[in-house]
N, C-alpha and C positions, 0 to 999 in steps of 0.2 A: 676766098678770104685772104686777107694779106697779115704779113706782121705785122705785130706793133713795133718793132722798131723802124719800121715804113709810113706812119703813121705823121700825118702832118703836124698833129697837134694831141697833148693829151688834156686830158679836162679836169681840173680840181672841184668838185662841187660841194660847193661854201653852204648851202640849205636846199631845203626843198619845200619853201613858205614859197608863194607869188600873190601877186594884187587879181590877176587875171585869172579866166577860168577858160582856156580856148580847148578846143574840143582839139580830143586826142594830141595833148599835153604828153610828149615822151617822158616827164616826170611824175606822170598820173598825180599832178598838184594836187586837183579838185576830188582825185580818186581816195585821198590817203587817210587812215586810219590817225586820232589825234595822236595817240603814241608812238607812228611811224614818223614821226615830223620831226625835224631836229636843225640846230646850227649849229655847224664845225664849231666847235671849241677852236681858239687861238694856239693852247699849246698843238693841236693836233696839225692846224695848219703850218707851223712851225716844222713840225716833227715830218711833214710827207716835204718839203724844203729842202729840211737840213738832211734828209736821207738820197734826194734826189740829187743833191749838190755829191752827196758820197759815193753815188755812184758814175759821178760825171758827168751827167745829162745838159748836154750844151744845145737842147731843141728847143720849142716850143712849148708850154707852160699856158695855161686857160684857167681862169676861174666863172665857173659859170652856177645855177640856180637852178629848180625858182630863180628867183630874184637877187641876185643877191647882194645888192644894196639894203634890201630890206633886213640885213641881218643884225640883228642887238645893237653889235660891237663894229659896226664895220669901217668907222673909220679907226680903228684900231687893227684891224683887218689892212687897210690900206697901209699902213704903216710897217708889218709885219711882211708883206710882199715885198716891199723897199727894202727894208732893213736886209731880209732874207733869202734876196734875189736881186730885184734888178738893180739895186746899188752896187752889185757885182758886176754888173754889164750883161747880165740873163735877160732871156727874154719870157714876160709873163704879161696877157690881154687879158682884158673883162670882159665879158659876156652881157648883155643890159639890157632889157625893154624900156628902162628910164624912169622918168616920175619923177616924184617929190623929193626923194632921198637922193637920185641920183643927182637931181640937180644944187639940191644941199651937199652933196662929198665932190662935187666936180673939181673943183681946186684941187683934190687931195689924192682924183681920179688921173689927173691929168698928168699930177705930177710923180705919180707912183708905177703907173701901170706904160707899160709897152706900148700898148695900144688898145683901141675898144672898140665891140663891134657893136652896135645900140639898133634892135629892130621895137620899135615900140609899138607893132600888131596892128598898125593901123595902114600898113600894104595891102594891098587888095589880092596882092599874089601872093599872101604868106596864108599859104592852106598846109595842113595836116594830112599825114598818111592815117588811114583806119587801124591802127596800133594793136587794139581791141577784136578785132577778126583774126582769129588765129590761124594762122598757116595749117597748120594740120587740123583744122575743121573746115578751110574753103578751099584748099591742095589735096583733096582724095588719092590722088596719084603723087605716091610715097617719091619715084625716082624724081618727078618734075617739081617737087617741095626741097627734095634734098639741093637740085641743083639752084632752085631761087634763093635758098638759104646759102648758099656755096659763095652763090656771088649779090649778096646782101646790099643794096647801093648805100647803107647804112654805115656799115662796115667797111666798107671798103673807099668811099670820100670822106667818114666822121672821123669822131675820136675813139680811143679807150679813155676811158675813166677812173676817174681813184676820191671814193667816197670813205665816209668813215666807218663801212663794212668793208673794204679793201680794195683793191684793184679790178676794174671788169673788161675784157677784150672789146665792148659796147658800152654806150652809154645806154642805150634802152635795156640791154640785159643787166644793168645795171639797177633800172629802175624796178624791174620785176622783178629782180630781187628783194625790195626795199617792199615794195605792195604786197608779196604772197611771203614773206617771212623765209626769205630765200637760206642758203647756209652762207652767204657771203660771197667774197671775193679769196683772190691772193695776198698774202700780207706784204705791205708794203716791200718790207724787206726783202721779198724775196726776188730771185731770177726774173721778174713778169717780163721786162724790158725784154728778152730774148725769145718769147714765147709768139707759137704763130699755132694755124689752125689747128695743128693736134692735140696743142695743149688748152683750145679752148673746150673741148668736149664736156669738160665738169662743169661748164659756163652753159654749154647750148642748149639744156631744156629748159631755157626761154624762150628763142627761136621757133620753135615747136608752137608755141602761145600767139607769139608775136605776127601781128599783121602786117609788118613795114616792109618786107622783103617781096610780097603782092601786089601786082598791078591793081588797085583799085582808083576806084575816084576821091580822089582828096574833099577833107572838108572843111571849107570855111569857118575861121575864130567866127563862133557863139552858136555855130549850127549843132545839133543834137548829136550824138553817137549810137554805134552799133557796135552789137557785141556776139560775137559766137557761141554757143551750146558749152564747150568748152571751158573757155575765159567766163561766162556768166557760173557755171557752178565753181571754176576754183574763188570767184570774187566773193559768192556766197558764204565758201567755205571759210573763207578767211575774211569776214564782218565786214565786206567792201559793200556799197550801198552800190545798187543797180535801179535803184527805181526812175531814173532819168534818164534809162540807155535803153535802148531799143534791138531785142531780139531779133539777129536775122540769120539766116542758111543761104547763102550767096555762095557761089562754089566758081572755081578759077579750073577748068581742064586745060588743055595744051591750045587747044584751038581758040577759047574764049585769050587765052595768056598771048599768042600770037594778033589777037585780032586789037587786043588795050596797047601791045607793043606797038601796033602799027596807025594807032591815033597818038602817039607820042608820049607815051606817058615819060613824063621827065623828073621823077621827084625828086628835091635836093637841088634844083635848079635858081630857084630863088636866092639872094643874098642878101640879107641886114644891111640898112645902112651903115655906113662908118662912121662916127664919130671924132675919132681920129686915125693916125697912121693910113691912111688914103689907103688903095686898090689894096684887095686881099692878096696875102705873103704866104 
């Protein structure tokens, strides 16, 4: 795992509404309980801005979803990025599958944001990791879990995140938080910018849950999901609806993990088209 302040990009996520239901969703959209749903409030969006301007953060800046074009207020949203960054000369992208909204706020897209990265799911190579098989239900062997969690391809080419439960060293541990009534994040305020593996440990029993650090076979937006023993009782436990996901005990030993490495498994390889700001920065 690496630091976050190595970190190409960190991720502001404006909602966790979408139009789409792709399977194994790292923001379990289609997973979420109606009271887990929410849109950044505008003073908050402000308020994680004007803190990160406090503390000097002259990097990279992401607003990403769901969707999040689809939120309430957003072309007031776009304006509050301008006003509260990149009229500074900062750098702050959007994140976008597109649609109706996005092409209603385009002008205000175009003229606000850094740059935008626009995949509207309609790539034939934009498949999903199985999110939903938990490591520690198809990783029996503790050492060879520890080490695919070590080196996360998630973590270690994504972002950290900063929702309006706080800061997460992952965007999907950020999500599982948000699904299983997690305790949060770091407050904005605090140190996070300087934090690396040791200090994610209060973060990583999501990891534990989470399938994305496993060689599995991806799956195609609209095809069904799996779920391990695990991830199905804590879903249960916490009123997550499973009747559309498919039980399974698929298990990854060192030999089967040497044999997916060695057909290529590449996940994270794909890239969004660009909308603007040409080749990825």
């Amino acid at each position: 795992m690496k630091p976050i302040k190595d970190a190409w990009c960190i991720q502001i996520e404006l909602n966790n509404y979408c139009p789409h239901s792709c399977a194994y969703c790292t923001r379990f959209t289609h997973h979420l309980r109606q009271d887990q749903r929410y849109n950044m409030k505008l003073d908050e969006l402000s308020h994680i801005l004007e803190v990160m301007r406090g503390k000097g953060y002259k990097g990279k800046l992401g607003i990403i979803g769901g969707e999040p074009t689809v939120h309430p207020d957003f072309e007031a949203v776009c304006k509050v990025v301008k006003w509260d960054w990149t009229s500074l000369g900062l750098w702050l992208a959007l994140w976008t599958s597109g649609g109706p909204r996005y092409e209603k706020y385009k002008p205000e897209i175009d003229e606000c944001f850094s740059w935008v990265a626009y995949n509207d799911k309609a790539d034939p190579m934009c498949h999903h990791q199985p999110l939903t098989m938990a490591s520690c239900d198809i990783v029996p062997d503790a050492e060879l879990r520890a080490e695919l969690i070590s080196d996360c391809w998630v973590q270690r080419i994504w972002c950290p995140s900063i929702t309006p439960k706080g800061v997460f060293f992952c965007e999907v541990a950020a999500a599982w938080d948000r699904l299983l009534d997690g305790p949060g994040g770091w407050p904005i305020e605090s140190d996070w910018q300087e934090y690396g593996p040791e200090d994610y440990k209060s973060q990583m029993w999501a990891c534990q849950l989470c399938g994305m650090c496993v060689p599995q076979e991806d799956a195609k937006l609209g095809h069904a999901e799996k779920i391990s023993k695990t991830v199905k009782a804590e879903f249960e436990k916490h009123n997550i609806d499973t009747t559309f996901i498919q039980l399974s005990e698929d298990y990854v030993d060192r030999e089967e993990y040497a044999a997916r490495l060695s057909d290529e498994w590449a996940p994270g390889e794909y890239t969004p088209g660009r909308a603007k700001g040409g080749a990825h920065v």
